[in-house]
C-alpha positions in Angstrom: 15.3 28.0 77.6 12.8 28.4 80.4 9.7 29.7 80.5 10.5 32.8 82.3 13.5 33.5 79.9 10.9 33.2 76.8 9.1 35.4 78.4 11.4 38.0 79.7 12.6 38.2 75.8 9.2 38.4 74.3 8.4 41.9 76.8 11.8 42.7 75.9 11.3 42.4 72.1 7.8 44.2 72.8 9.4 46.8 74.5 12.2 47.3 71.9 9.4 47.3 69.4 7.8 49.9 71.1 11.2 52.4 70.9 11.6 51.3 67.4 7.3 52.5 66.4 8.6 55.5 68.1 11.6 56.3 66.5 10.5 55.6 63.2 7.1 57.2 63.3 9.4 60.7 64.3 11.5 60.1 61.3 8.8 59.7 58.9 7.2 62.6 60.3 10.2 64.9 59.5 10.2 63.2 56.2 6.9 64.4 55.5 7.5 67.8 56.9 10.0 68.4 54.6 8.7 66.8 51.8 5.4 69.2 52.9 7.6 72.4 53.2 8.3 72.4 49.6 5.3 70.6 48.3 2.5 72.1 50.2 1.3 75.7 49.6 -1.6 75.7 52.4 0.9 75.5 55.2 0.0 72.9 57.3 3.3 71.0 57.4 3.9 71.8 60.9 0.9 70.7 61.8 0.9 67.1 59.8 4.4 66.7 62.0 2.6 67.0 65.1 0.2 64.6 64.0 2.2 61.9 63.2 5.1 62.4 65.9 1.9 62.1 68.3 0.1 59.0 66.9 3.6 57.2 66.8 4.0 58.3 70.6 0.8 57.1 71.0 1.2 53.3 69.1 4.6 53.2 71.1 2.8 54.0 74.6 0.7 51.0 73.8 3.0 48.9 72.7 5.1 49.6 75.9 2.0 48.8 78.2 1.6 45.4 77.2 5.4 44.7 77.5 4.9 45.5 81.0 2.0 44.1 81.7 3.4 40.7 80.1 6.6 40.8 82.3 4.6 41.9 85.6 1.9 39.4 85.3 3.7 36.5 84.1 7.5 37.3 85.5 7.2 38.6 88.7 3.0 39.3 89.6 4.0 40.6 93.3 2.1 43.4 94.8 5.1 46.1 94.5 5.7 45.1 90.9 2.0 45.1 90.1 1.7 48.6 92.2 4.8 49.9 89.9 2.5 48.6 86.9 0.0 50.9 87.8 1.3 53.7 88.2 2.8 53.0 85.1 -0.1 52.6 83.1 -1.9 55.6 84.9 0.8 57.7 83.9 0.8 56.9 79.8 -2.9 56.9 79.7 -2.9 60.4 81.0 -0.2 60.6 78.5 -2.0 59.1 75.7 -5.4 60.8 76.9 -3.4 64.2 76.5 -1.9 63.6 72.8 -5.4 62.9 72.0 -6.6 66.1 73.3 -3.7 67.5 71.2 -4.9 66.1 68.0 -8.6 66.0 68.2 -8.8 69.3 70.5 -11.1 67.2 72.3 -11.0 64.4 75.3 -11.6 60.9 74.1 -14.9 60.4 76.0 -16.0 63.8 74.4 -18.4 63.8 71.6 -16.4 65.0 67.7 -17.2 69.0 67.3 -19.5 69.1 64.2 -18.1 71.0 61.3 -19.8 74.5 60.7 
């Protein structure tokens, strides 16, 4: 096995990794929802779902990235795959940036809202 091949299957167990943070963070946030729905009396099942279906999609995001930036810098580091990258990365930032806003209510470079 050749370089390139180990490292073609390390992005692609990364990247499988990354499916598999996602798929099992939404399944244990439906476990907790319904665990919550006949648990909790304040309510707030819905919004403990959202939580964790958004921090999984935010682990997986990350976990994606560096499977592409492993493949595009050390596979093929030309200018269209590092262009492809990129955009790539530009697009789950705003992504993750967003589900952040979701949570929080707040951007990331924004200071915490002080409790009144």
């Amino acid at each position: 096995m050749d370089q390139t091949e180990i490292i073609r299957t390390v992005s692609d167990v990364m990247d499988a990794l990354g499916v598999a943070v996602v798929a099992i963070g939404v399944l244990w946030g439906l476990f907790l929802f319904i665990k919550n729905l006949f648990t909790n009396t304040s309510g707030d099942a819905y919004k403990v779902f959202r939580i964790q279906i958004v921090r999984s999609l935010m682990l997986g995001l990350d976990i994606l990235v560096a499977g592409d930036v492993i493949r595009t810098v050390a596979i093929s580091p030309t200018l269209m795959s590092v262009g492809v990258l990129g955009a790539i990365v530009l697009i789950r930032c705003f992504l993750s940036w967003s589900l952040a806003l979701e949570i929080d209510g707040r951007w990331p470079w924004q200071a915490p809202r002080k409790e009144q």
